[in-house]
MDAnalysis code that builds the backbone (N, CA, C; Angstrom):
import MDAnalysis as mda
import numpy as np

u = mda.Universe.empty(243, n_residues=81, atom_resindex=np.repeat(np.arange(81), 3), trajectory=True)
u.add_TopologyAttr("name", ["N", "CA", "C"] * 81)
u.add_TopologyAttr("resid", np.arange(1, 82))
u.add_TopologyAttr("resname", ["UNK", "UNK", "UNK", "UNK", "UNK", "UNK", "UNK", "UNK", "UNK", "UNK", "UNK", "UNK", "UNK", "UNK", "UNK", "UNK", "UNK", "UNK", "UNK", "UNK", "UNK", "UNK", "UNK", "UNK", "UNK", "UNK", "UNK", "UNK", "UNK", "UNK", "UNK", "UNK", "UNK", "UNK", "UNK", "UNK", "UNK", "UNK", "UNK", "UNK", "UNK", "UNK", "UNK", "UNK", "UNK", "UNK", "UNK", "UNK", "UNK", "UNK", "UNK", "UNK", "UNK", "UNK", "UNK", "UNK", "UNK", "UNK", "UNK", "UNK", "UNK", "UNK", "UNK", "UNK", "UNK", "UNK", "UNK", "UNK", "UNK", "UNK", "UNK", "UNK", "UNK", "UNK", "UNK", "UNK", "UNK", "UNK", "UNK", "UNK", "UNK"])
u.atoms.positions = np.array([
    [-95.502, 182.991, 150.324],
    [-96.350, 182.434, 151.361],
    [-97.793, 182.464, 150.869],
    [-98.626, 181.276, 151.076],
    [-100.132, 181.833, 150.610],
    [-100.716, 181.201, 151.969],
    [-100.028, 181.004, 153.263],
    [-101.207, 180.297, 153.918],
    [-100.560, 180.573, 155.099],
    [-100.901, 181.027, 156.735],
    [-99.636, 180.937, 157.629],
    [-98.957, 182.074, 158.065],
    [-97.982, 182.045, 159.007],
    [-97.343, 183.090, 159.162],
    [-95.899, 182.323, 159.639],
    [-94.789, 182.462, 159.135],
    [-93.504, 181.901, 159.524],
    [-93.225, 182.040, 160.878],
    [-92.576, 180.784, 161.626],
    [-92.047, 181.147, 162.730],
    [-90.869, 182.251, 162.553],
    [-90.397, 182.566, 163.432],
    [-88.911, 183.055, 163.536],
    [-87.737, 182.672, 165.073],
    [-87.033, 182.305, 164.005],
    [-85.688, 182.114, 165.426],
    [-84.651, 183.132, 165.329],
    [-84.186, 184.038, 166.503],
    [-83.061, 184.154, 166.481],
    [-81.798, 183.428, 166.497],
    [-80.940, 183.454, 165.682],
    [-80.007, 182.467, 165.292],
    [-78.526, 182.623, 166.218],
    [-78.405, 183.754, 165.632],
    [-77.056, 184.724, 166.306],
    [-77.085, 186.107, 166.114],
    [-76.759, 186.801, 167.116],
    [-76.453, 188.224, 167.061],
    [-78.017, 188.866, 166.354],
    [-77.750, 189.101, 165.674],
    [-78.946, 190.201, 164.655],
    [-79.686, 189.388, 163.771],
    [-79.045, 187.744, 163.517],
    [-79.768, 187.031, 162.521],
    [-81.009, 186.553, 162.410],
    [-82.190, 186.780, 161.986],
    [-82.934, 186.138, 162.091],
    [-83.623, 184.924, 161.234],
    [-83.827, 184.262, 161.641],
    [-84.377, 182.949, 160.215],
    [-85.936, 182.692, 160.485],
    [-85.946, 182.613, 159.246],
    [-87.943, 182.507, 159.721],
    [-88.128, 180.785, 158.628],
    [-89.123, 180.141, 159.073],
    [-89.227, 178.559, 158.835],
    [-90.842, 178.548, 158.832],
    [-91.244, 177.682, 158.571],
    [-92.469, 176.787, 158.611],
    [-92.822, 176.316, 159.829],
    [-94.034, 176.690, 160.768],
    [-93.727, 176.325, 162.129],
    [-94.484, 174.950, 161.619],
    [-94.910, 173.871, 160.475],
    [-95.395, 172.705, 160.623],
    [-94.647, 171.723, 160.235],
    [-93.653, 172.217, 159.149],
    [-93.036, 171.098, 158.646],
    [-91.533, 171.426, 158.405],
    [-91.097, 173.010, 159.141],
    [-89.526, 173.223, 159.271],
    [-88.690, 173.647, 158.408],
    [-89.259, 173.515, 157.298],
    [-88.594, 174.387, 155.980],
    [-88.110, 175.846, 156.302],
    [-86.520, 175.789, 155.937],
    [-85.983, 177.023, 156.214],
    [-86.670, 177.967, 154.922],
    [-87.216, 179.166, 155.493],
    [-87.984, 179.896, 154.695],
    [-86.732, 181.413, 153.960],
    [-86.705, 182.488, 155.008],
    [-85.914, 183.151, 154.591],
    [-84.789, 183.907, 155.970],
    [-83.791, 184.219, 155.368],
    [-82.598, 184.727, 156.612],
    [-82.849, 186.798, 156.515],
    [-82.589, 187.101, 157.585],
    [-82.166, 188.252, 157.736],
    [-81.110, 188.238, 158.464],
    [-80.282, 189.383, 158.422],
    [-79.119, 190.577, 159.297],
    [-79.467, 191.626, 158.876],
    [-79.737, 192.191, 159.919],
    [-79.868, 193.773, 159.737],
    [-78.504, 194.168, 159.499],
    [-77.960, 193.924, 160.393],
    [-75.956, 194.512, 161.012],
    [-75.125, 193.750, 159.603],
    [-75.181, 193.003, 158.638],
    [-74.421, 193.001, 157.853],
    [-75.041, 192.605, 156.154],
    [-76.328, 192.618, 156.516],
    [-77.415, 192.823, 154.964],
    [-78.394, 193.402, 155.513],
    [-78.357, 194.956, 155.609],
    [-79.358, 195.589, 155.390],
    [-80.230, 195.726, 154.448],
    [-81.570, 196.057, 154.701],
    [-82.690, 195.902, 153.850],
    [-82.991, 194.861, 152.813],
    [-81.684, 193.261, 153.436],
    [-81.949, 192.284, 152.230],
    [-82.790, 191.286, 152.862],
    [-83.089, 190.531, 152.278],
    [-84.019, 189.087, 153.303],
    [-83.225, 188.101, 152.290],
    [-83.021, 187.212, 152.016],
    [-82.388, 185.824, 151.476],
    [-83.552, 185.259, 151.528],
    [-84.296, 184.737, 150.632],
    [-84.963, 183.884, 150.014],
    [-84.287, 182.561, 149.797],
    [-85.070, 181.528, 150.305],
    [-84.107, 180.018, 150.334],
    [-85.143, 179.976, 149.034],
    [-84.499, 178.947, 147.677],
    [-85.143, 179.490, 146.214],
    [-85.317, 177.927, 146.576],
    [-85.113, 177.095, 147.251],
    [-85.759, 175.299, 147.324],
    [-87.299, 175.722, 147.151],
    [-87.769, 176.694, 148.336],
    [-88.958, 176.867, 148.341],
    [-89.768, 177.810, 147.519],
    [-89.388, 178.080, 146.511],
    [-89.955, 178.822, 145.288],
    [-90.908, 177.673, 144.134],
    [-92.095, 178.026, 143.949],
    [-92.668, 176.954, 142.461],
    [-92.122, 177.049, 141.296],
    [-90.673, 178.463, 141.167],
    [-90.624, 178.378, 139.747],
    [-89.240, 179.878, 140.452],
    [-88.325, 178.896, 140.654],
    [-86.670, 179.676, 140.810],
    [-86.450, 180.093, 139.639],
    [-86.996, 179.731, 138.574],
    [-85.854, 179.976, 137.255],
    [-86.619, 181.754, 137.212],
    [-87.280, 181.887, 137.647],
    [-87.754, 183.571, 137.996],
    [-87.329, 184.485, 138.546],
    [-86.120, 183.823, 139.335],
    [-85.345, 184.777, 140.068],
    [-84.030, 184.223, 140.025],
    [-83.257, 184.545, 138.907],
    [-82.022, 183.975, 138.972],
    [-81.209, 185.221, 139.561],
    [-80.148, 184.604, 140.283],
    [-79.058, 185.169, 141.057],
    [-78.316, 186.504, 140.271],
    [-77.904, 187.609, 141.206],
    [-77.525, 188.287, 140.621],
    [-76.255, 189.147, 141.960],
    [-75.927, 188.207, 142.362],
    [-74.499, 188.109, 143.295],
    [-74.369, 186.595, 143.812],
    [-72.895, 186.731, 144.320],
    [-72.620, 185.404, 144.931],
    [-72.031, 186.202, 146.337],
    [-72.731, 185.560, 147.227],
    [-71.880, 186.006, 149.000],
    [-71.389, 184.819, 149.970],
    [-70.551, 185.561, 150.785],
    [-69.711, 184.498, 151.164],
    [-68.335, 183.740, 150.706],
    [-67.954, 184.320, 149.861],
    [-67.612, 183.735, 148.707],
    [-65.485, 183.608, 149.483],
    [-65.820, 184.710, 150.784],
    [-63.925, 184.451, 151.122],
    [-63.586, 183.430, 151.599],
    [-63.964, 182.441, 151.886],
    [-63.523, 181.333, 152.394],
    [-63.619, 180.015, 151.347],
    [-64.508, 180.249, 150.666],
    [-64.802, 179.248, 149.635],
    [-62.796, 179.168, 148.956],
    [-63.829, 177.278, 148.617],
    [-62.749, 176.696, 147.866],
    [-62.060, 176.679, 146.794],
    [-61.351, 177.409, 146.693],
    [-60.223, 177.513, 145.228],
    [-61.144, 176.686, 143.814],
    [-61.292, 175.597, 144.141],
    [-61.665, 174.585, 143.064],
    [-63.500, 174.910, 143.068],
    [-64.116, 175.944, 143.671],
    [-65.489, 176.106, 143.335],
    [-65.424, 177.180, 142.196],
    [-64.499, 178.251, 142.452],
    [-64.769, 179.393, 141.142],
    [-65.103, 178.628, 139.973],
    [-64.148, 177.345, 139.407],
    [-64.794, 176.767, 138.077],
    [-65.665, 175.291, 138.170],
    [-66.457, 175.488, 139.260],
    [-67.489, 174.022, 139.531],
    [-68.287, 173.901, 138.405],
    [-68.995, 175.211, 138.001],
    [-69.829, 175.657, 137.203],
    [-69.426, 175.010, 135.624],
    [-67.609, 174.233, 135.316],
    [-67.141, 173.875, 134.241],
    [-67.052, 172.499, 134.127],
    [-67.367, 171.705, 135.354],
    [-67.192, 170.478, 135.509],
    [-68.524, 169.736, 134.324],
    [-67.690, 168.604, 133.917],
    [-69.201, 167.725, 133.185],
    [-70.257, 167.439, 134.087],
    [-71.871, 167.257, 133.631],
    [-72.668, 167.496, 134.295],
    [-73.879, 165.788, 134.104],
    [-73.775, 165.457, 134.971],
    [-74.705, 164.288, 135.296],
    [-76.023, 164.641, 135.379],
    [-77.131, 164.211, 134.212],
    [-78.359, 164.651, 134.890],
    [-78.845, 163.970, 135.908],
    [-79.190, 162.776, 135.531],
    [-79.625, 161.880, 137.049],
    [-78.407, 160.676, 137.337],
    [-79.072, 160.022, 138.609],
    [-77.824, 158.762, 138.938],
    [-78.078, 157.862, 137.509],
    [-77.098, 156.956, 137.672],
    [-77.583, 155.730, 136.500],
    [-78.357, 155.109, 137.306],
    [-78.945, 154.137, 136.665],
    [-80.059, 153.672, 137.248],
    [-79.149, 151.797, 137.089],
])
């Protein structure tokens, strides 16, 4: 943040999400009740993600069989033009 103070919504239960009260950008998530002491950083809104690369994946029980190897699929940089 360099300017501002995030809104915050309660979402559900304990969740809280905090945003941009001008232009709505989801900023960062809390749960106390099932991520303590974590905040989730949405990394869209970072100048330079490659600074904080991931070091878990969550959520991950419902996910789709065919995502564990997405990461192997050939990779398109942009559309064709």
């Amino acid at each position: 943040m360099t300017k501002g103070v995030p809104k915050v919504f309660k979402s559900s239960g304990a969740t809280l999400r905090s945003f941009c009260g001008d232009c709505g950008t989801g900023l960062f998530y809390r749960n106390a009740e099932i991520l303590p002491g974590i905040v989730e950083v949405q990394l869209a809104t970072l100048d330079d993600a490659e600074v904080l690369p991931p070091t878990s994946q969550i959520e991950v029980a419902e996910r789709l069989g065919w995502m564990k190897r997405a990461h192997e699929l050939p990779e398109i940089q942009r559309f064709p033009e």
